[in-house]
Steps between C-alpha positions, in 0.01 A plus 500: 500500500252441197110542583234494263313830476139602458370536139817263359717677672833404620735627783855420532797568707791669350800724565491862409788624406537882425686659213723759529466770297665486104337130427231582286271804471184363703658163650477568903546105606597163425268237637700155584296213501796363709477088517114528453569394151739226568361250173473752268833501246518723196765345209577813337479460088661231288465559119240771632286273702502510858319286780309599853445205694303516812305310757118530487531707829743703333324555218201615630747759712674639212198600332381707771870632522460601122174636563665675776782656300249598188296740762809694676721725268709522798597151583708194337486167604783286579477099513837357588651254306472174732842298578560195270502445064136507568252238314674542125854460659586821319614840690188702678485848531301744716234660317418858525158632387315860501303750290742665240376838661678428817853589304661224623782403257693172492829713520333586857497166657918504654380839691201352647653214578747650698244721637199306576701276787251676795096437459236405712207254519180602304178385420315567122235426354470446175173569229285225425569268241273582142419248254788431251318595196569857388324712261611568149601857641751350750635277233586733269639738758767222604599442139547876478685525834627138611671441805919506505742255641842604575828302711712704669730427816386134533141638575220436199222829482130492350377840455175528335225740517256465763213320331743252334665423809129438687478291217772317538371467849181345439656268250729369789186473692344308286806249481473448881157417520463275195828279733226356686353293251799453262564115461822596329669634800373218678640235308840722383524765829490744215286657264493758228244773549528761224760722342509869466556546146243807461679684778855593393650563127316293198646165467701635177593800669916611542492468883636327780160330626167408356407237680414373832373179625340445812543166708357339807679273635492351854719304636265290718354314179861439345503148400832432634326555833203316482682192336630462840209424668372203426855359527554633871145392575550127397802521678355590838210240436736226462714589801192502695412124333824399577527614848060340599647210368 
């Protein structure tokens, strides 16, 4: 379930899962956004850039999830990796995101894994969205402490301090609701949005990530599809000229 909230807030249906004790000092839950989620696929890095595509509906979701995640040092959240190569016909992973005060480690993931099979239904709401342009003061304080990427156990982690990830948030935000009037995606079913340079390590920096691009894509406006059309329409018309006649 996904309902808009007062003041720009959003609601949404997940699965909380608990956490038993030893996985990370303050993390209490997992929340699962189960198949809520189900056209959003994250391409882990290649040469140190990696990809988020997403619907415009899951998007706009995400962000509040981020949002979600920056204000709770007790919860991570968990988007499954959705079946299929996904839209770059490369392998997917799920993604993994929370406040680097929650402890959770990478090295945790097999554990909760195992131990997160039993949850049950629950509804959040996440902040309001802010507007995407931060002061000079939360600039500098993400170049000081940028957010970390880490793979481990087929699962891909963001941990980030809490106003980076409700920055991330509102940045994802603002990717789903510029969709709307995006003649790219329209004529392509896809359409860069922005990258997330300032977020992790410096571009020059000796790490495993420091950049990551955010794409909507839809597959309603793929051109494949829509080429189609026309054809099956003329088709029908002249099989209904054919049989008046």
């Amino acid at each position: 379930m996904v309902d808009g909230g007062g003041n720009g807030r959003m609601r949404l249906r997940v699965t909380g899962r608990p956490v038993t004790a030893g996985a990370g000092a303050q993390l209490a839950r997992v929340l699962d956004t189960g198949p809520m989620l189900r056209n959003t696929f994250f391409h882990p890095p290649d040469l140190r850039v990696a990809f988020l595509y997403g619907s415009r509906a899951d998007l706009l979701r995400l962000g509040a999830l981020f949002r979600l995640a920056a204000t709770s040092p007790h919860s991570a959240l968990h988007v499954p990796a959705p079946p299929g190569p996904g839209p770059m016909n490369a392998r997917t992973t799920p993604l993994l995101v929370a406040r680097e005060d929650t402890g959770l480690r990478p090295s945790d993931w097999p554990a909760l894994r195992r131990g997160t099979h039993r949850g049950a239904p629950l509804t959040v709401t996440a902040p309001a969205p802010r507007p995407v342009e931060r002061p000079d003061a939360v600039h500098r304080l993400s170049e000081r402490h940028p957010a970390r990427y880490a793979e481990h156990a087929g699962a891909s982690f963001i941990l980030a301090r809490p106003e980076v990830l409700f920055w991330m948030g509102d940045s994802l935000t603002e990717a789903g609701e510029a969709v709307a009037s995006d003649r790219e995606l329209h004529r392509r079913g896809e359409s860069y949005q922005n990258d997330w340079v300032g977020f992790f390590l410096p571009e020059h920096a000796d790490g495993p990530m420091h950049a990551l691009c955010v794409v909507a894509a839809d597959p309603i406006f793929h051109r494949a599809r829509w080429q189609r059309r026309p054809a099956s329409g003329a088709g029908a018309g002249a099989s209904a000229g054919a049989g008046l006649g």
